[in-house]
N, C-alpha and C positions, 0 to 999 in steps of 0.2 A: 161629306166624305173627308176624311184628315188628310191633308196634303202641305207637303211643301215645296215652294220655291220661294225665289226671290227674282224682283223686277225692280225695273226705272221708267218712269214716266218719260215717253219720248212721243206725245203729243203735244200741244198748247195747253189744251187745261184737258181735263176728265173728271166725269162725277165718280164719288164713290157713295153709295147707296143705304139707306138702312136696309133693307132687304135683299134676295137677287132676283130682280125685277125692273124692268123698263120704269112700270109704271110707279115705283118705290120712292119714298123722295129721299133729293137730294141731302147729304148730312154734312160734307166738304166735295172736296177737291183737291186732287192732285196735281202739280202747275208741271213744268217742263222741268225734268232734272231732280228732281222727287224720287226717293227710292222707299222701297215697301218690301214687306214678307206676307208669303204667300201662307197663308196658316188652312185655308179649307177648300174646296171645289162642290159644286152641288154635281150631282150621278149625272147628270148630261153634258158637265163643262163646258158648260157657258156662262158660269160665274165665278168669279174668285174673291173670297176673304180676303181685306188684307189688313195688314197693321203698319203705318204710317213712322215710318223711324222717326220724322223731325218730333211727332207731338204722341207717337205712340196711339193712333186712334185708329179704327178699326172701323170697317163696313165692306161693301160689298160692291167687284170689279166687274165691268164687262171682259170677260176674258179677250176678246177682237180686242181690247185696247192696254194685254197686258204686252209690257217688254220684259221677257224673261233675262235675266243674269245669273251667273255663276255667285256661290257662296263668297268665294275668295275676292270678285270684285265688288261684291254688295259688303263685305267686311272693308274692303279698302274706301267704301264711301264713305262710312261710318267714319272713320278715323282722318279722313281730310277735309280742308279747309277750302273750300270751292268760291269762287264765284257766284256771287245774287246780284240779277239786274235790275239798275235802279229808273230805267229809261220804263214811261206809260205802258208804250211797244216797240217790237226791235225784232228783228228777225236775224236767224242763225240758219248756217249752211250746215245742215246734219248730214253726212254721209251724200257731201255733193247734192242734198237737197233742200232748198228754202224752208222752213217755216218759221211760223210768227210766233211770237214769246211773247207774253205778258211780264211785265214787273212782277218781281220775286223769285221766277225762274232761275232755276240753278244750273250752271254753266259748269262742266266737268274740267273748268282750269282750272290751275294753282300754281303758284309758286315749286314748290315741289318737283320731283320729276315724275308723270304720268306714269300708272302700275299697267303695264301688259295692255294700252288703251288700242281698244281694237275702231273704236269708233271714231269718228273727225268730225272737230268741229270748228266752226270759223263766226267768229261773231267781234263788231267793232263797236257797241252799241255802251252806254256807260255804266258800269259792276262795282262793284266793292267787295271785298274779302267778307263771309259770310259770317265771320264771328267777327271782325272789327267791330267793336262799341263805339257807336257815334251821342252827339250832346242832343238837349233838346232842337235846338235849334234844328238840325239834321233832322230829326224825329218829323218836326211840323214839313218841313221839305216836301216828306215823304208822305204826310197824312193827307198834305192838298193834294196829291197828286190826285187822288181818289175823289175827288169834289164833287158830285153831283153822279156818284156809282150808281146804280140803280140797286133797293137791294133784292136781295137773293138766297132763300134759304139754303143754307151749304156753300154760298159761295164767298171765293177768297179770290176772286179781282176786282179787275176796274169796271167791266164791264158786267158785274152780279159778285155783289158782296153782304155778308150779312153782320151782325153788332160785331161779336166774337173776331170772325174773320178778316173784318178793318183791322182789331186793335193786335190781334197775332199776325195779322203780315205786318204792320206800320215798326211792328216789334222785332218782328224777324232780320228786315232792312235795315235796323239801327242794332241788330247783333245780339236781342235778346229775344228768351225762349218764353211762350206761351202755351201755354194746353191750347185744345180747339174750344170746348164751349165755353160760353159765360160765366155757370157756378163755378168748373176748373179753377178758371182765371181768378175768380173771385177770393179766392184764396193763396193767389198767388204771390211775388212780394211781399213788401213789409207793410203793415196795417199803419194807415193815419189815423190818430187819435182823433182829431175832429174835424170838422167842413173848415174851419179857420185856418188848417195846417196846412192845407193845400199847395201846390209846388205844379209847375207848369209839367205837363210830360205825366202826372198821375193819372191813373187809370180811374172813373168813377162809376157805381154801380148802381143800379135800381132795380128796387120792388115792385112786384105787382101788389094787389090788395091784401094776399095768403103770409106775403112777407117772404117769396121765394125770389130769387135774382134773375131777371129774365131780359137785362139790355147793361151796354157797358160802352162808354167811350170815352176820352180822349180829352183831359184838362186842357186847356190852350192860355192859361190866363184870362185876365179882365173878364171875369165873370161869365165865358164863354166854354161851349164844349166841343166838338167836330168828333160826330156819330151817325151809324148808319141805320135812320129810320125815315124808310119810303124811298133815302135817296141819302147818301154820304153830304152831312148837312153842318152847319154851324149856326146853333143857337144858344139861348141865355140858360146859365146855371143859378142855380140859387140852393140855399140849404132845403128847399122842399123840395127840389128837382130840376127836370127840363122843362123849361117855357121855350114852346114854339114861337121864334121870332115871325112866324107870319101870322100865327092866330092868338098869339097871346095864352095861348091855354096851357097847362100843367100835363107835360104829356107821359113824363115818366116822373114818381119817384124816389127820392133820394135814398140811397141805403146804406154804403161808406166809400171809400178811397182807399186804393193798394198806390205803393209806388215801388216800380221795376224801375227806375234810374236811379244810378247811386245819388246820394245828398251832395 
């Protein structure tokens, strides 16, 4: 059924689905502070479409975990400059109530003066302005943070994260925008001419055997990469791919290099 509204994420995390269904899998996640448009409902509303304002992506809400808003304050989201935390975990006092926040969550403060904010929040934990661009160096900070995530199809934390989902939040926290999936990303940024051009902070991608883009992570220099396969991991790069620093083996690859930070 065609519907609209618009909502904010004012859980810790929530899946959003490819189907509307429990048993659907997971395709992302919405973290705290996350706003969205309500684009469908199925006849018995208990699901809702939505479309993800940071990356524009789309799937399918438990309604029990929608936070509805007004047009005019999901317009004022849009157009301010918020707060993203850069603490593992941290917890915010929402309306006089505790909950726990994962890194990345977005914090409804700014600089600015608050538009009509009906809601309180109280959080001491440590943020940064959500569009400041920060250097590589900041970038890795942020990538260890994630060291040993478990992964997680559709997931975008610490605690279940998947290829994509590392390199768009690692992105997000140094103040740049990524699509959700891998092929997205893949074409995102400016194209490195070859594996020799490489620059710390690039984004690198690989093939399966079809020659389709199916994993992506995270230059770090000295022939090393930190990616999320089995577990947010750092091992050796080479122009064929990734060799598992524990088995030795060729586990992805190689297919090219984008770089989202400026030269």
């Amino acid at each position: 059924m065609d519907y609209t509204d618009y909502g904010v994420c004012r859980l810790s995390v929530v899946p959003v689905r490819a189907a509307a269904a429990d048993t659907s899998a997971q395709t992302t996640q919405l973290l705290f502070g996350e706003h969205y448009e309500v684009t469908e409902q199925t006849r018995d509303r208990a699901w809702l479409r939505v479309r993800i304002a940071y990356d524009q992506y789309e799937g399918w809400l438990d309604a029990r975990q929608h936070h509805s808003v007004s047009r005019e304050y999901f317009d004022y989201l849009n157009r301010t400059e918020f707060k993203i935390t850069t603490d593992l975990t941290a917890s915010i006092l929402y309306n006089k109530s505790p909950i726990p926040i994962l890194i990345g969550s977005i914090i409804p403060i700014s600089s600015s003066e608050l538009f009509k904010m009906e809601e309180q929040f109280a959080f001491n934990g440590d943020a940064k302005n959500l569009g400041q661009k920060r250097e590589p160096e900041f970038l890795y900070k942020m990538a260890y943070k994630y060291l040993n995530a478990p992964c997680q199809g559709g997931g975008r934390g610490p605690f279940g994260i998947d290829s994509s989902g590392f390199t768009q939040m690692v992105a997000k926290l140094c103040g740049y925008t990524l699509l959700r999936d891998v092929w997205q990303q893949a074409n995102q940024g400016r194209a490195v001419k070859s594996f020799q051009e490489r620059k710390m902070g690039d984004l690198v991608f690989f093939k399966d055997a079809e020659g389709r883009i199916v994993h992506t992570g995270i230059f770090q220099g000295g022939d090393k990469i930190i990616h999320a396969s089995g577990r947010v991991r750092i091992d050796a790069l080479s122009e064929a791919g990734i060799e598992d620093f524990d088995t030795k083996q060729l586990t992805y690859a190689f297919a090219h290099i984008r770089r989202i930070l400026p030269d």
